[in-house]
C-alpha positions as CSV (number, residue, x, y, z in Angstrom):
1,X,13.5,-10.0,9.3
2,X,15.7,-8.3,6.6
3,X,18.8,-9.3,5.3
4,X,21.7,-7.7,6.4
5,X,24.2,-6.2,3.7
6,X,26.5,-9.0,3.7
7,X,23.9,-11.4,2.7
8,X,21.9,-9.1,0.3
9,X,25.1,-9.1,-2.1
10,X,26.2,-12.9,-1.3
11,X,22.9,-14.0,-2.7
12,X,22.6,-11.2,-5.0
13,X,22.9,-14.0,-8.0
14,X,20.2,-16.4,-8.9
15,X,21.4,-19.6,-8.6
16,X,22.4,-19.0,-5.1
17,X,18.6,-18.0,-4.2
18,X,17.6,-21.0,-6.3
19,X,20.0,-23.8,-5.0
20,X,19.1,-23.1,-1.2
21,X,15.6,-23.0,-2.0
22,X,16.4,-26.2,-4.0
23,X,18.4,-28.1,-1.7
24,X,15.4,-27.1,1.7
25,X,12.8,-28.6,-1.1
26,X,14.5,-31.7,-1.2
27,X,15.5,-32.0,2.3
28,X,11.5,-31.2,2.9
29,X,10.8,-33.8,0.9
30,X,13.4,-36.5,2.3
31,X,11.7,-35.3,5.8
32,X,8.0,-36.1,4.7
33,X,8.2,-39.4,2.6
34,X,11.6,-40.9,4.2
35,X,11.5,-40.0,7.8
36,X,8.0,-39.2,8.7
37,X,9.7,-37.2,11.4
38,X,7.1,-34.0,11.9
39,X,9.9,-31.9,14.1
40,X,12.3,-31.6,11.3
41,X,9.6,-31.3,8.3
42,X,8.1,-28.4,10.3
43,X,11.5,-26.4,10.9
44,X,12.9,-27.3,7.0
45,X,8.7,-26.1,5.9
46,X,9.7,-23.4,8.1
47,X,13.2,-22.1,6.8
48,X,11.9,-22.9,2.9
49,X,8.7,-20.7,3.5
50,X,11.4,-17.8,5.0
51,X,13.6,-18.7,2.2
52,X,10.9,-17.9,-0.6
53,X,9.5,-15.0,1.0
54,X,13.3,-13.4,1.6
55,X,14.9,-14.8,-1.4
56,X,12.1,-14.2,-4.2
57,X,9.1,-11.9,-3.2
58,X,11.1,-9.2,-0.8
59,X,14.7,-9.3,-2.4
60,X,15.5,-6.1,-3.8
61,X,15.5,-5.5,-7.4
62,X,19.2,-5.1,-9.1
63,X,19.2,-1.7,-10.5
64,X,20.6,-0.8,-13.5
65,X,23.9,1.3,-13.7
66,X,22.6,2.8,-17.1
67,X,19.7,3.6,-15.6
68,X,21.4,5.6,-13.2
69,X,21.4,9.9,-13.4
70,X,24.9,11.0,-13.6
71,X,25.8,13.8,-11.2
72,X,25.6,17.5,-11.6
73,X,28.5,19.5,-12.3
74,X,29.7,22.3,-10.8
75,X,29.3,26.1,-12.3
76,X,33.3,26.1,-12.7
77,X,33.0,22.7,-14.7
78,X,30.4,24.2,-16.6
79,X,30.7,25.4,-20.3
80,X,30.5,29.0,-20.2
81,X,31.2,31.8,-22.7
82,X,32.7,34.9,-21.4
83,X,32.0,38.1,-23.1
């Protein structure tokens, strides 16, 4: 499933990505050594997995404005000599 718009520039910086991966890591963790309760360690494994195949291995790459190819001008905008 692909991230709509919205979401693609909400999480567009870093430490967004990297604090909900962080915070379903520790909430995994809670679930496995704390509460033993397999429901909710399966569905938090399940969201993290989501989370760091979205967030990290399919999230577009920022491009670079410089890197960018400016657009063509017109032939009236154009430097030309007239005889």
């Amino acid at each position: 499933m692909a991230l709509k718009e919205n979401d693609l520039r909400w999480f567009r910086p870093m430490w967004r990505r990297a604090a909900v991966a962080a915070f379903l890591a520790l909430w995994l963790g809670w679930e496995l050594l704390f509460t033993q309760n397999m429901f909710w360690a399966v569905l938090v494994g399940a969201a993290l997995a989501y989370v760091g195949w979205n967030f990290f291995y399919k999230f577009p790459k920022e491009e670079n404005p410089h890197d960018q190819i400016p657009p063509s001008r017109s032939a009236d905008e154009q430097d030309r000599q007239d005889p």
